[in-house]
N, C-alpha and C positions, 0 to 999 in steps of 0.2 A: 637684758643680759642674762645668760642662760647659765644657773651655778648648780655646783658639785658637795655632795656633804661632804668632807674630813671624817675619819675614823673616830676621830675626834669628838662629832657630836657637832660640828661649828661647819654654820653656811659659808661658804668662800664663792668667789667667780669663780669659771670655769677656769682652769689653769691646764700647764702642760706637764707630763708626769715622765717620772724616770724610775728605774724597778731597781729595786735592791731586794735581792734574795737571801738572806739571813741564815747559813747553816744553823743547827740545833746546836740552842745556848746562846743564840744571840734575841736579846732581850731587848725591846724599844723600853726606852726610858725619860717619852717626851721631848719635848722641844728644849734645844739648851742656844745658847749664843754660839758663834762658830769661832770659840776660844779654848785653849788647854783646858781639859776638864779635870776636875780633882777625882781621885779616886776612892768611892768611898768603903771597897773593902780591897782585901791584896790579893783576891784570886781575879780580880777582872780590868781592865783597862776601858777606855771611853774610845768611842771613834765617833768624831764630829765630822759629818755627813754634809759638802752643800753644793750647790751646781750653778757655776757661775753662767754671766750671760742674763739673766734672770731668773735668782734665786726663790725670788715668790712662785714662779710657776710650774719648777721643775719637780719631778716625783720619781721615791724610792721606792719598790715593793720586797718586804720579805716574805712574814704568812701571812701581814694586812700591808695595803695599800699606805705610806708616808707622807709628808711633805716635809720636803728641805726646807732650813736648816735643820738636822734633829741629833741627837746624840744618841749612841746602843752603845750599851756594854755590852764586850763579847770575854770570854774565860782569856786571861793571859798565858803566853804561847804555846796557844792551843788555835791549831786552822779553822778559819773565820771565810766563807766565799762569799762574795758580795757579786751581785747582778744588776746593772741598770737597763733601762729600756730604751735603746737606742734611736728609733725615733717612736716620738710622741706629737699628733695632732690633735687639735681643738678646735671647736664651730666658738670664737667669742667673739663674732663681728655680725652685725645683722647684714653687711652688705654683699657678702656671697653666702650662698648655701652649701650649707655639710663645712668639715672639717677646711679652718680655714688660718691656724697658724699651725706651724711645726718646728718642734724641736730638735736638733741631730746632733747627739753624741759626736764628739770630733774626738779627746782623748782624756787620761789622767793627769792632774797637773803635776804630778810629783813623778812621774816615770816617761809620761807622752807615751803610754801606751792608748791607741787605739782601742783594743780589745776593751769589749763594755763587762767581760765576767773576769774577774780577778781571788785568788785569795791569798789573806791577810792571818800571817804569826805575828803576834805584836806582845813587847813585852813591855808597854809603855802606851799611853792615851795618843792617841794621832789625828791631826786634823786631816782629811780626806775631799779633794774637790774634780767635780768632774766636768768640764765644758762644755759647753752646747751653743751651737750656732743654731738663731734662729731667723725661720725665712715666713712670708704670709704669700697666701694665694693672690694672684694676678686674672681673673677671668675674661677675657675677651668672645663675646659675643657679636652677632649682626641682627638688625633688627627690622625686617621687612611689615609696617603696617604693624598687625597685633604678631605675627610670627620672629618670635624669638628661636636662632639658632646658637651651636656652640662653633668656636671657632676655635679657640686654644685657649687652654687652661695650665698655668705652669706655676712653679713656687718663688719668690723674688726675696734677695736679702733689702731689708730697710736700707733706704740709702742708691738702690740701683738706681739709673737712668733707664728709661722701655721708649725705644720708638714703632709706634704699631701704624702700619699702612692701612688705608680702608681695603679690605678685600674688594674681590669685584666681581659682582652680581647679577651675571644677565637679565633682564629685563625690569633696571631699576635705577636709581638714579641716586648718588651718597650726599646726605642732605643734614650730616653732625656728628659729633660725640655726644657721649651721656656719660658720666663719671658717677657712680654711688647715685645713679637716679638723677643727676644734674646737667641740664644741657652746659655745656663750657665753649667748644671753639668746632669748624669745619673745618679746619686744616687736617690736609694728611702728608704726611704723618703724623700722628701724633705723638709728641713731647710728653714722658711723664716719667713725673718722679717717686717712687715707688717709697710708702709711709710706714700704707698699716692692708690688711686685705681690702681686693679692691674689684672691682666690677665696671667692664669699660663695656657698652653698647655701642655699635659702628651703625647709624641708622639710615635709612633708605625707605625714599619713596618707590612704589613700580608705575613704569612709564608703559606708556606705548609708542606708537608711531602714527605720523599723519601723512600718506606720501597725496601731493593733488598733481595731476598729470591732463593732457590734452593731446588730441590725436593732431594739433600743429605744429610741426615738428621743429621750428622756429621758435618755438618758447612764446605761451601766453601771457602775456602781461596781465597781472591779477593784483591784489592784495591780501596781505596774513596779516591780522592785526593792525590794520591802518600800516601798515609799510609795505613799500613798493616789492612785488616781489616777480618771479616769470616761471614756469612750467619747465620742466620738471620741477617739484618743489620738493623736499621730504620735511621735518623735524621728527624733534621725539619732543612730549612732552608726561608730565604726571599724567596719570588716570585718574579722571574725574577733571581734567581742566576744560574748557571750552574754549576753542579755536575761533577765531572770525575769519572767513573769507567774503570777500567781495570779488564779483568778476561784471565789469561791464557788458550789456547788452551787444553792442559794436564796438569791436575796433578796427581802426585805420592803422595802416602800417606802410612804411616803405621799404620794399623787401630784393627791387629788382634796380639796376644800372642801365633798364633800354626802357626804362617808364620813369617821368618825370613824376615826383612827387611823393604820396601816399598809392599806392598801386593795388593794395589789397583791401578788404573787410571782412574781417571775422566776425562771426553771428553766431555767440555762445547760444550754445543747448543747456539746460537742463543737467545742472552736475547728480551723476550717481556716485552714492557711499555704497562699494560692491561689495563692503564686510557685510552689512547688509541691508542691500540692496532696497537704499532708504533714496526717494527722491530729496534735493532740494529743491524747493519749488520757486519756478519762476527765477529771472535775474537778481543781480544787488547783494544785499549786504547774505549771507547764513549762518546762523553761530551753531557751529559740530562739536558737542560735546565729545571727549573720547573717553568711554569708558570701555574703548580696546584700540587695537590700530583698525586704520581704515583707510582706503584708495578711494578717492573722490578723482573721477574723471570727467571733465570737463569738453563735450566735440562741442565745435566748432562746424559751420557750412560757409563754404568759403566763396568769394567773391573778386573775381580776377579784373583790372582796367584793362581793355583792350584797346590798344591804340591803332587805325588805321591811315595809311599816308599814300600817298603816288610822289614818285621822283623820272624829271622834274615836278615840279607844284599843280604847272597846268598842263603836265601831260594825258593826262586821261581823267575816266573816273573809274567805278569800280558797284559792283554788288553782293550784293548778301543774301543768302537764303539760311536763315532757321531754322531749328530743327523739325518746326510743324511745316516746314514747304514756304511761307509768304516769304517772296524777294521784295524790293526797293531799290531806289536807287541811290546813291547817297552821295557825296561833294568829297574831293579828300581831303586827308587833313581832318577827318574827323573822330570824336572817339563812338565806335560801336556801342551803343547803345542798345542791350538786350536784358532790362528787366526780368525777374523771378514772374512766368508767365508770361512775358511780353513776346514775341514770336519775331515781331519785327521790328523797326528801328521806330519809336512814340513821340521821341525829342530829337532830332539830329542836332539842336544845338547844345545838350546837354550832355554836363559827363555820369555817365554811367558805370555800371557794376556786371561783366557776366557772373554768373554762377561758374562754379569748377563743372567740367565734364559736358557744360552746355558746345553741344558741335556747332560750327559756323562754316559754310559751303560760301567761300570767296571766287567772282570771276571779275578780270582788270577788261574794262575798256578803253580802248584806246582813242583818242581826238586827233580830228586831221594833224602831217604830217607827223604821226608819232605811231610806234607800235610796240608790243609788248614784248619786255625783252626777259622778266622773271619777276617771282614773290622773292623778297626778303625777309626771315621770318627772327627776329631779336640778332640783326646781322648778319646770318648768314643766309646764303641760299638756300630755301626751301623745295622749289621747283623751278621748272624751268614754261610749263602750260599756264595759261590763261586761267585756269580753274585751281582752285585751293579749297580743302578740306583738312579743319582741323579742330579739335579738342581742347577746349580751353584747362589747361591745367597751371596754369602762372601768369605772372604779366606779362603782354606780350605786346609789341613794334612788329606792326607787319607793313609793309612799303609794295607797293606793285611800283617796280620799274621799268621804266617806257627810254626807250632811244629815237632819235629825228629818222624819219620815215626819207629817203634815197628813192629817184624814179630814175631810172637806164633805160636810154631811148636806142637805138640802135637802127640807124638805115642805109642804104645801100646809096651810089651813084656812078655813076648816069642812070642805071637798071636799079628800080627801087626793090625789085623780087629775086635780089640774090642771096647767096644763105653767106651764114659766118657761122663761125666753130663757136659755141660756149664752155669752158672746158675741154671734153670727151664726148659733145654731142653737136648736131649739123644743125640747125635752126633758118628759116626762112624771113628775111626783113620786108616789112618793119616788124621789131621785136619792141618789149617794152618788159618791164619790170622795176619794183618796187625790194628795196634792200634798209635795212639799218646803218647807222652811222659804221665808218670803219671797216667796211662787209670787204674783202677782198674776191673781183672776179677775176675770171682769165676768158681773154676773148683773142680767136683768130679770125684771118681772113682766107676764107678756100678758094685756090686757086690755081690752075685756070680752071674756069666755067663756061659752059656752054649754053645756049640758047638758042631754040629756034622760033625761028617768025615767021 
């Protein structure tokens, strides 16, 4: 505790002081009790001096510096000014720095005069008191790491209630109070009840961000920390904490309504940290430390089930040619089968995987009594030719559909070389033609006709 000498000659704590200005002829005459004082000649009277509120700390000045209680004779009535010092602060707490109680003058108790300079005719000893309301510093601070900032500093009477909210601190995360250097609670606001000067730190870790992303626009199934998690990902976390991601090598998915089952596979890459431009190596588990934010992206090369069918079942069959040129022939009903490098079909019994963006040049052949009537490509019509080109970019149902092959015979009699109308055109019998189910003709007979023999 940091103390003040007395004019005195006598160590004391620090106290809080009040000014008494003493016109000429008033004489300190020591400390007395704050009781009628006797008079010990008849040209002078006592004025007992004291400041309530807390009379140990408060101070009178005239030509020296006083401490309350004290008693001055001044000449009887003869004008006497008296001066105090209205407000008075003191550093007597080590728990804020600089000036940390204060005194304030509020008024005279014998007139409730406000006014701290007065003067005094007295023809008679007077006790004299002066009140003082007193209030202590409050300091609220925020405390980033080693960086201490101010937040607001105010004065509080003993006895207030303070609710203080944690401020809020971009790029950081509120993680306590501190009260006089003591951790207490994380609640905000904070509750507190105002004693004696007091010093509140609002403290905070700085965080960063972790966003992990994938060019599948479906959401990667991944993990953060051992729990299930899917692309886009973000969090925030402190700086200096270490993340775990896990991403499996392959995954299956089912992603499409015209493919039975798991239809896809993703075949993670290689995640990049593009703050900087730090590989992870290889699949599985990688612990990323963050000592910033950082965008870890995750591709993906993608792998589509392509299904191909004929309807009906044994209405035809159908081929394939690859991007490098080899065709086959293949059964329907079966799944395309086109391997990373594989040009042509390796397994027609097995199912398989294309790559995205792998092209496939489809032509439907047709088996007696049937002929081709279009592709269907995830339900709907795709074309209406025998030949299909297409780009594998999703799971895909593709169907070459075949109708019962119709043969129209047409002949004449008696005279098997006479003509008939088709349509809008004359034709000579016998005629013959091949139609699909359902096929509507229109057929005349031209007549009369002639012939010579």
């Amino acid at each position: 505790m940091k103390e003040n000498i007395s004019p005195f000659g006598s160590r004391r704590k620090k106290t809080s002081f009040v000014t008494l200005l003493i016109a000429i002829g008033l004489l300190p005459i020591g400390c007395l009790q704050t009781t009628q004082v006797e008079e010990p000649f008849s040209a002078f009277v006592a004025v007992n001096l004291v400041a309530t509120g807390d009379s140990n700390l408060a101070y009178f000045s005239g030509r020296d510096t006083v401490r309350t209680p004290v008693a001055l004779r001044v000449e009887r009535n003869q004008p006497a000014t008296v001066s105090i010092i209205p407000d008075q602060r003191f550093d007597l707490d080590s728990n804020v720095e600089g000036p940390d109680t204060r005194w304030t003058f509020t008024a005279w108790s014998d007139t409730a005069s406000t006014n701290p300079n007065r003067v005094l005719v007295l023809s008679r000893s007077k006790n004299l008191a002066a009140a003082f309301c007193k209030r202590v510093k409050v300091v609220v601070c925020s405390r980033v790491g080693s960086r201490l900032s101010l937040v607001d500093s105010s004065w509080r009477t003993p006895g207030e209630k303070m609710f203080i909210p944690a401020p809020q601190i971009s790029g950081t995360r509120f993680s306590g109070w501190r009260i006089n250097g003591r951790n207490v609670t994380d609640a905000t606001p904070l509750a507190l009840a105002v004693v004696a000067p007091t010093t509140v730190e609002a403290k905070y870790q700085p965080v960063c961000t972790l966003s992990v992303q994938s060019d599948w626009s479906a959401g990667l199934p991944i993990k953060i920390n051992d729990s299930a998690a899917v692309t886009p990902y973000n969090l925030e976390a402190v700086v200096g904490q270490s993340v775990k991601i896990s991403v499996a090598a392959n995954i299956e998915e089912d992603v499409s309504t015209f493919v039975d089952g798991n239809d896809v596979i993703l075949a993670t890459g290689n995640p990049q940290a593009t703050s900087k431009r730090r590989s992870l190596r290889g699949y599985g588990t990688h612990i990323i430390l963050l000592d910033s934010s950082k965008t870890i992206v995750i591709p993906t090369q993608r792998s589509y089930k392509v299904f191909v069918g004929t309807l009906p079942d044994t209405a035809g069959d159908f081929s394939f040619t690859a991007d490098s040129g080899t065709s086959t022939i293949i059964k329907k009903s079966l799944y395309l089968s086109l391997g990373v490098g594989q040009p042509s079909l390796a397994a027609p019994k097995s199912l398989d995987w294309e790559p995205e963006s792998t092209l496939i040049h489809l032509r439907a052949k047709p088996r007696a009594d049937f002929i081709f009537s279009k592709w269907t490509y995830n339900g709907k019509t795709e074309t209406v030719s025998d030949s299909l080109d297409f780009r594998v970019s999703w799971p895909t149902n593709l169907t070459a559909v075949f109708v019962p092959r119709f043969t129209l015979n047409l002949e004449t009699f008696p005279d098997t070389s006479l003509n008939f109308m088709l349509g809008d055109s004359t034709l000579p019998a016998p005629w013959s033609r091949t139609y699909s189910s359902k096929t509507t003709v229109t057929i005349g007979a031209t007549t009369p006709q002639e012939r010579t023999r």
